[in-house]
C-alpha atoms as an extended CHARMM CRD file, in Angstrom:
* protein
*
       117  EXT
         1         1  UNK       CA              4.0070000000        1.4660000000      136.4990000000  PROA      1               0.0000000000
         2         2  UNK       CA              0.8280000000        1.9510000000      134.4260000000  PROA      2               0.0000000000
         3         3  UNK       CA              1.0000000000        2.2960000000      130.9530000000  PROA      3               0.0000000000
         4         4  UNK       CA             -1.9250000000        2.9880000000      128.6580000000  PROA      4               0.0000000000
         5         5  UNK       CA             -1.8520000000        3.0680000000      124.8080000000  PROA      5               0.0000000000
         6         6  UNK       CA             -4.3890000000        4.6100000000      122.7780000000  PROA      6               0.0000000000
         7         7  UNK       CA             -5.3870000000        3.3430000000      119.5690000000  PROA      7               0.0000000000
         8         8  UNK       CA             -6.9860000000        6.0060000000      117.3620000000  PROA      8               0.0000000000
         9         9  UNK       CA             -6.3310000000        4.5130000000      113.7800000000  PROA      9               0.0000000000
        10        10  UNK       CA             -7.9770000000        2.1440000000      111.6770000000  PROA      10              0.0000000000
        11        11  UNK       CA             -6.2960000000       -1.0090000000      111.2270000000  PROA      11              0.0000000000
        12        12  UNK       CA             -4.4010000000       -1.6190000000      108.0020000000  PROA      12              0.0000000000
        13        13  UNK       CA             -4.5760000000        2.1500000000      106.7200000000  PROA      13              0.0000000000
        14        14  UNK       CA             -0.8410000000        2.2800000000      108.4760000000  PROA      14              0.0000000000
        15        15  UNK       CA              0.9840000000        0.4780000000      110.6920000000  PROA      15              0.0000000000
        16        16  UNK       CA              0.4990000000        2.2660000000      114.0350000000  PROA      16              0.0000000000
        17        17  UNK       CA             -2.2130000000       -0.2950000000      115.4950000000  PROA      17              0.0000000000
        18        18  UNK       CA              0.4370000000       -3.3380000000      115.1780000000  PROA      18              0.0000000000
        19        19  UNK       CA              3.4820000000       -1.3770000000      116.0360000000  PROA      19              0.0000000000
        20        20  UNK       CA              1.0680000000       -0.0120000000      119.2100000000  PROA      20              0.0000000000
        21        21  UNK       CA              0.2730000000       -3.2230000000      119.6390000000  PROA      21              0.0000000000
        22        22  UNK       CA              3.8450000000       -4.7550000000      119.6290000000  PROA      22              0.0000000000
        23        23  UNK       CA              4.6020000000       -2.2680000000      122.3350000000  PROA      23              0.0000000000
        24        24  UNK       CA              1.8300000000       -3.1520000000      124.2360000000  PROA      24              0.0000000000
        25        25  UNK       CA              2.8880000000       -6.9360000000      124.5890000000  PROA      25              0.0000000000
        26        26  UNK       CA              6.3140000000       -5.8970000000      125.0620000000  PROA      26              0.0000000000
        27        27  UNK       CA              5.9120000000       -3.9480000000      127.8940000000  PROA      27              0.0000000000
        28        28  UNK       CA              3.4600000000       -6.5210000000      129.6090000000  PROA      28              0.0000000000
        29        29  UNK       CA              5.9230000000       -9.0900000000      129.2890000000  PROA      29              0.0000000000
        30        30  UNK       CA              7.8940000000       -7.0090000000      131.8390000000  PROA      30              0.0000000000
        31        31  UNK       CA              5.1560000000       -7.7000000000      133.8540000000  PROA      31              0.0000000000
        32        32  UNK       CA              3.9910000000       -4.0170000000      133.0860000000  PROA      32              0.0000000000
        33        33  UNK       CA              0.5380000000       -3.4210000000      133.9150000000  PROA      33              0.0000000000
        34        34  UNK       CA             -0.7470000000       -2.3460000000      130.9720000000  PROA      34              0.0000000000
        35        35  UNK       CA             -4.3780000000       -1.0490000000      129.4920000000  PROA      35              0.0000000000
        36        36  UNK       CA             -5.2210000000       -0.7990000000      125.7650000000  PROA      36              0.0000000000
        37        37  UNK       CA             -7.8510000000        2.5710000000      124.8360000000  PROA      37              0.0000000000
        38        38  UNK       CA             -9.5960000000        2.1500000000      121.1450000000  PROA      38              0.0000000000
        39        39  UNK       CA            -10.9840000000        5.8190000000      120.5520000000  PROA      39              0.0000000000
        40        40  UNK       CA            -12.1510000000        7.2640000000      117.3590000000  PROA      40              0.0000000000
        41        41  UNK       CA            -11.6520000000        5.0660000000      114.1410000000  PROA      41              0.0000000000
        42        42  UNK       CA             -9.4890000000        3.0500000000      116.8350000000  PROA      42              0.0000000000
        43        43  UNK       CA            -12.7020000000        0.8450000000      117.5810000000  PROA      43              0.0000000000
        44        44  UNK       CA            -12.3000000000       -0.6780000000      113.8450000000  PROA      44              0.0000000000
        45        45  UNK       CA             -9.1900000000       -2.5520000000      115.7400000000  PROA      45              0.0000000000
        46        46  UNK       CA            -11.2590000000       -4.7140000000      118.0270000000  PROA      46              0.0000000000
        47        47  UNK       CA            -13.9910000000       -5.8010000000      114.8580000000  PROA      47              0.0000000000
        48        48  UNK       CA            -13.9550000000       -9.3050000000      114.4010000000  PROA      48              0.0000000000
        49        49  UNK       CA            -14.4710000000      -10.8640000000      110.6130000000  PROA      49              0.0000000000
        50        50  UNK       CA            -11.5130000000       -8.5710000000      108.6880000000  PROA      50              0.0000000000
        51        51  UNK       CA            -10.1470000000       -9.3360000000      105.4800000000  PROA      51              0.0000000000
        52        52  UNK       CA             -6.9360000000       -7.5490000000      105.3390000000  PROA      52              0.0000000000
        53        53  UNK       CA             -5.6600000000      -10.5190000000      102.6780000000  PROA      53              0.0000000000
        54        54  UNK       CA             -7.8680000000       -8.5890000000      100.3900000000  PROA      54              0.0000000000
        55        55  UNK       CA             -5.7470000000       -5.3640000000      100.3000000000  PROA      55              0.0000000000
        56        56  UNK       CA             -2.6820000000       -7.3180000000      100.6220000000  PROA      56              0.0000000000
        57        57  UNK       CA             -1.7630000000       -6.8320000000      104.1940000000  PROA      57              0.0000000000
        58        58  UNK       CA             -1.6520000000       -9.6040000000      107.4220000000  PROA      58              0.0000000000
        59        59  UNK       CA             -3.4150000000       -9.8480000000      109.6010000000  PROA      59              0.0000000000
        60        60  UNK       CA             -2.6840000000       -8.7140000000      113.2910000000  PROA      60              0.0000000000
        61        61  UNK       CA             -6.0560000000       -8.0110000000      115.0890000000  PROA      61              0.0000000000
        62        62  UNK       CA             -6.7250000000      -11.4640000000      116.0180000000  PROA      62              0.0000000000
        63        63  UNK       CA             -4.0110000000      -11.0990000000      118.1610000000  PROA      63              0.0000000000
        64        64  UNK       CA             -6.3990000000       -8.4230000000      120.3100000000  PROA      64              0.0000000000
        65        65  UNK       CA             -8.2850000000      -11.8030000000      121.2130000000  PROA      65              0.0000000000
        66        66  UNK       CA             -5.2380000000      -13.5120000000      123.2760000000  PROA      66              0.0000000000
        67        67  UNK       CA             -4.1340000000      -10.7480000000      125.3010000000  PROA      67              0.0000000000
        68        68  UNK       CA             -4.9970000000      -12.0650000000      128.3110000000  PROA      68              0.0000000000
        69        69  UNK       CA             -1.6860000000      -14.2300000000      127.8520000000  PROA      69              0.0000000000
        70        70  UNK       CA              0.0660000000      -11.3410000000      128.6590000000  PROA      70              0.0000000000
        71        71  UNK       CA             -2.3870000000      -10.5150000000      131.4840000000  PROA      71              0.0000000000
        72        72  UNK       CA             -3.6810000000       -8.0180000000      129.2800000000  PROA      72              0.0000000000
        73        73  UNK       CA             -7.3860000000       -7.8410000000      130.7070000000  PROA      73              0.0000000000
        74        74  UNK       CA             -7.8840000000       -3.8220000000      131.0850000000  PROA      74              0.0000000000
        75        75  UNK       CA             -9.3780000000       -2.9760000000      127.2850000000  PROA      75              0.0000000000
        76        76  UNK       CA            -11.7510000000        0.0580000000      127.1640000000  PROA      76              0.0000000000
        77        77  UNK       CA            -13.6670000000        1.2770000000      124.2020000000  PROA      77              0.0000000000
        78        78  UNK       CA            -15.0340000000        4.4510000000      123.7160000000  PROA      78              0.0000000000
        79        79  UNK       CA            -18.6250000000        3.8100000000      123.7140000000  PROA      79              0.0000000000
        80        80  UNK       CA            -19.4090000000        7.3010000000      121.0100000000  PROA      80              0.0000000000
        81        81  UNK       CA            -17.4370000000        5.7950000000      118.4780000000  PROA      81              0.0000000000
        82        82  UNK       CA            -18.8560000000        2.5700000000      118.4480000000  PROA      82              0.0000000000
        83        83  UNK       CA            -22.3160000000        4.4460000000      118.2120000000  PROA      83              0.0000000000
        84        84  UNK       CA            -20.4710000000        6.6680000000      114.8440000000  PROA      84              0.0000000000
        85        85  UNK       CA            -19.6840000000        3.6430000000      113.0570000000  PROA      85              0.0000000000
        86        86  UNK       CA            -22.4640000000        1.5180000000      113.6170000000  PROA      86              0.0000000000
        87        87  UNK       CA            -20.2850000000       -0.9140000000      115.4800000000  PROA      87              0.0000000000
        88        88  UNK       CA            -22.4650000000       -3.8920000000      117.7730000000  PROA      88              0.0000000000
        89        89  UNK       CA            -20.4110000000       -4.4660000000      120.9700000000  PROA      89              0.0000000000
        90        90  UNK       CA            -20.9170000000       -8.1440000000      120.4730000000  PROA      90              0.0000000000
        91        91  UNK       CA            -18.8040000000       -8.2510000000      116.9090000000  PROA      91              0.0000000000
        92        92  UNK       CA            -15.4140000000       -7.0190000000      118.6550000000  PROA      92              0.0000000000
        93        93  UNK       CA            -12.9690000000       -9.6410000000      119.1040000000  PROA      93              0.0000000000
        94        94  UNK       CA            -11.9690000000       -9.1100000000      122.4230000000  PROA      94              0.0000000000
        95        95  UNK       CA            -13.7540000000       -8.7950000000      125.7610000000  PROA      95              0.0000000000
        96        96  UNK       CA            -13.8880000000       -4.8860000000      126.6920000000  PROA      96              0.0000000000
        97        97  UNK       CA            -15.1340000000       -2.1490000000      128.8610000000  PROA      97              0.0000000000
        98        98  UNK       CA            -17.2290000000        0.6160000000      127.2750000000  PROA      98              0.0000000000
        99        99  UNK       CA            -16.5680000000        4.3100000000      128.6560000000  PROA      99              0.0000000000
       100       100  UNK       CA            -18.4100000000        7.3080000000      127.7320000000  PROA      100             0.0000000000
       101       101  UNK       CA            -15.9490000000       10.6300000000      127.1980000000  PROA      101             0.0000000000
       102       102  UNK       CA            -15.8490000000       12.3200000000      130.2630000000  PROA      102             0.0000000000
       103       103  UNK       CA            -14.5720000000        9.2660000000      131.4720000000  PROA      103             0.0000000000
       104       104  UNK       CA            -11.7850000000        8.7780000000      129.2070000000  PROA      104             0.0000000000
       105       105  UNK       CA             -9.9770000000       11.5380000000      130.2770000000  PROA      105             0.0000000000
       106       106  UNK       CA            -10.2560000000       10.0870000000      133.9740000000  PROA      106             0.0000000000
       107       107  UNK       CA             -8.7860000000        6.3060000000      132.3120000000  PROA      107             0.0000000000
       108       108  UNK       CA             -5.4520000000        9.1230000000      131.0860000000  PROA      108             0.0000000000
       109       109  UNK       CA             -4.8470000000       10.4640000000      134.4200000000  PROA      109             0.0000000000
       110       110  UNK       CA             -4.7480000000        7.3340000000      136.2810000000  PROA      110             0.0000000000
       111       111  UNK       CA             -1.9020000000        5.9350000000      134.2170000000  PROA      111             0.0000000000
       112       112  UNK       CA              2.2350000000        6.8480000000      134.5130000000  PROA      112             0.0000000000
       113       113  UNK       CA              2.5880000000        6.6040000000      130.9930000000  PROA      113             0.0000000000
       114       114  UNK       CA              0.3000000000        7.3080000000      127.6720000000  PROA      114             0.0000000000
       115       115  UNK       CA              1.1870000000        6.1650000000      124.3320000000  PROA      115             0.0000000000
       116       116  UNK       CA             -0.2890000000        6.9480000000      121.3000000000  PROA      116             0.0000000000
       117       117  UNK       CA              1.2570000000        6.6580000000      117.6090000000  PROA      117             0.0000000000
């Protein structure tokens, strides 16, 4: 089965990215195949160099940098939103695809299941 999750938060605001992200792992250790979508404020996930200490919260994101562990290795980032923030490519944590928006839609359909908190 294919299962995608979308992550279209910010991290640290609440605590969809990590609980998305626990499900993530857990379904990949079931040997899942399993892809990881950062849209919209999402693409914050992926930026290396936070200080979530600082608004008393821990840390989770560097975990985005050892998913290939879990043979994790399909991450795709929606190339418009790293253009809206201001985000480089070469700051994100984790190695990643780019995809423009006509293509995202294309990334939903090929996968069994879509989750999204």
């Amino acid at each position: 089965m294919k299962i995608l999750f979308i992550f279209n938060k910010a991290p640290y605001g609440s605590d969809c990215g990590k609980e998305l992200l626990d499900m993530a792992l857990a379904f990949a250790t079931f040997d899942q195949s399993v892809s990881l979508l950062f849209i919209d404020q999402g693409v914050w996930q992926l930026v290396d160099e936070q200080k979530p200490k600082l608004i008393g919260q821990k840390a989770y994101t560097r975990l985005f940098s050892g998913l290939d562990l879990y043979d994790i290795d399909h991450l795709y980032v929606e190339e418009a939103a790293l253009t809206r923030y201001g985000i480089d490519v070469t700051t994100l944590i984790a190695k990643q695809q780019t995809v423009a928006e006509p293509a995202i839609q294309q990334l939903i359909d090929q996968h069994d299941r879509v989750y999204t908190l």
